[in-house]
C-alpha positions in Angstrom: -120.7 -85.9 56.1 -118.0 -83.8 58.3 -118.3 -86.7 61.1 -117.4 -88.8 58.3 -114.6 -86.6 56.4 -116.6 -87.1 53.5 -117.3 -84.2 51.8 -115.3 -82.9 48.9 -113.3 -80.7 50.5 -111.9 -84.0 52.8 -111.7 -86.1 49.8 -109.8 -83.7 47.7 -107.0 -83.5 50.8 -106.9 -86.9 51.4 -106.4 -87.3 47.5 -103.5 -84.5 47.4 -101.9 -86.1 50.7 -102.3 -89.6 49.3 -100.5 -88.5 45.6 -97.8 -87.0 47.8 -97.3 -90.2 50.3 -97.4 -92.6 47.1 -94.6 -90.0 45.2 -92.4 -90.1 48.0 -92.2 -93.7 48.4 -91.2 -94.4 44.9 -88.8 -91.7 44.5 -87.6 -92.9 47.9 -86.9 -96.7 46.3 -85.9 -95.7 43.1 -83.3 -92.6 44.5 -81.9 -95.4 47.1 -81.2 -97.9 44.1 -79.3 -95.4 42.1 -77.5 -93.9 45.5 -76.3 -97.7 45.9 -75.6 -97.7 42.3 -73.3 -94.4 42.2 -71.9 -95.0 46.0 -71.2 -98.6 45.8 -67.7 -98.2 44.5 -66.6 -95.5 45.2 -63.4 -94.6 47.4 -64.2 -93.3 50.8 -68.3 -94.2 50.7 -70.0 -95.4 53.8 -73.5 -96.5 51.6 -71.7 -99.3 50.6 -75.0 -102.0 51.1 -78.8 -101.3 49.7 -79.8 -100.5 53.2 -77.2 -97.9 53.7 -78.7 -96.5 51.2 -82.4 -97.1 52.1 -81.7 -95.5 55.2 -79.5 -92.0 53.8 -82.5 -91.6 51.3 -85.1 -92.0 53.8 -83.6 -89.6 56.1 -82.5 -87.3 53.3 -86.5 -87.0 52.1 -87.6 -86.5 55.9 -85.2 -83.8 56.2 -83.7 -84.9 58.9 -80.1 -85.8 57.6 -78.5 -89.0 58.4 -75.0 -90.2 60.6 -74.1 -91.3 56.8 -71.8 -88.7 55.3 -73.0 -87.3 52.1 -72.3 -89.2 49.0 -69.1 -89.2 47.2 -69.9 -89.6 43.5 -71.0 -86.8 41.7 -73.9 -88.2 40.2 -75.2 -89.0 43.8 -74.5 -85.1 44.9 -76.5 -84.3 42.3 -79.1 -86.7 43.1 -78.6 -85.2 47.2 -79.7 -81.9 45.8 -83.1 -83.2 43.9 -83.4 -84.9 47.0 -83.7 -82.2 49.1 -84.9 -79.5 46.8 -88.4 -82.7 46.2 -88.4 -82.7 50.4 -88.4 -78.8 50.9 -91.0 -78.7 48.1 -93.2 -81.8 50.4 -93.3 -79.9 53.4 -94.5 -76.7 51.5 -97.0 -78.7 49.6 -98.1 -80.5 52.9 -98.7 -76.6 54.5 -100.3 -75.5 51.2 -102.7 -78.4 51.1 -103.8 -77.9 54.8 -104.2 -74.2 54.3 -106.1 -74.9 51.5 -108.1 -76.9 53.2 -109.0 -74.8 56.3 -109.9 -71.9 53.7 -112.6 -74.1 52.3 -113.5 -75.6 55.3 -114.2 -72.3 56.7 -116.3 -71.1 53.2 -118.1 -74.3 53.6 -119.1 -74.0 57.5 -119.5 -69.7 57.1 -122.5 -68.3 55.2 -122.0 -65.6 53.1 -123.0 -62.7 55.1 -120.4 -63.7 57.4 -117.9 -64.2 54.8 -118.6 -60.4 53.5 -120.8 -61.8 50.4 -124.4 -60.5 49.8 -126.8 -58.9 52.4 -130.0 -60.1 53.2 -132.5 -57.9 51.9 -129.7 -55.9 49.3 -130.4 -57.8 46.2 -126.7 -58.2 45.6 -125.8 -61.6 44.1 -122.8 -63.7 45.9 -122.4 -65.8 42.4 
């Protein structure tokens, strides 16, 4: 079942890291389409086409930041900060999620002795 990354502990990551891949994506299309809707118009922009803004959001969610300056509306600086407040909180939920799942990886593959639970031959219960 390891071989196969089928055992729960695999299938609840993969379900975490799946949830967070599918988020992303939609916040991604539906922050670019108001980013186009705020920026579109206003004085001084540079996201003046859909991709533009496609491309700032993208690079906004990686963390990375963009050659794009930052928008000029205010309802797009406030959608920059939820931006990068959601892609701080991603890459701390990714860590968290892998952590997780090396702790449980490791109670799995451990027995309890190792892990400081009950000794053999004590009578102490690891429940």
């Amino acid at each position: 079942m390891v071989a196969r990354a089928s055992t729960p502990t695999h299938e609840h990551l993969r379900s975490r890291l799946a949830f967070l891949f599918v988020a992303t994506v939609v916040l991604d299309a539906i922050a670019s389409v108001l980013v186009f809707i705020f920026e579109r118009h206003a004085n001084g922009t540079e996201i003046t086409t859909l991709g533009d803004s496609l491309f700032w959001t993208s690079t906004q969610l990686l963390t990375v930041s963009s050659q794009l300056p930052n928008p000029i509306s205010t309802p797009a600086r406030v959608l920059d900060v939820f931006l990068q407040a959601y892609a701080i909180s991603a890459v701390a939920i990714l860590a968290g999620s892998f952590g997780a799942f090396f702790h449980r990886r490791g109670m799995e593959r451990d027995p309890p002795e190792i892990r400081g639970g009950a000794q053999a031959g004590t009578g102490v219960d690891d429940t």
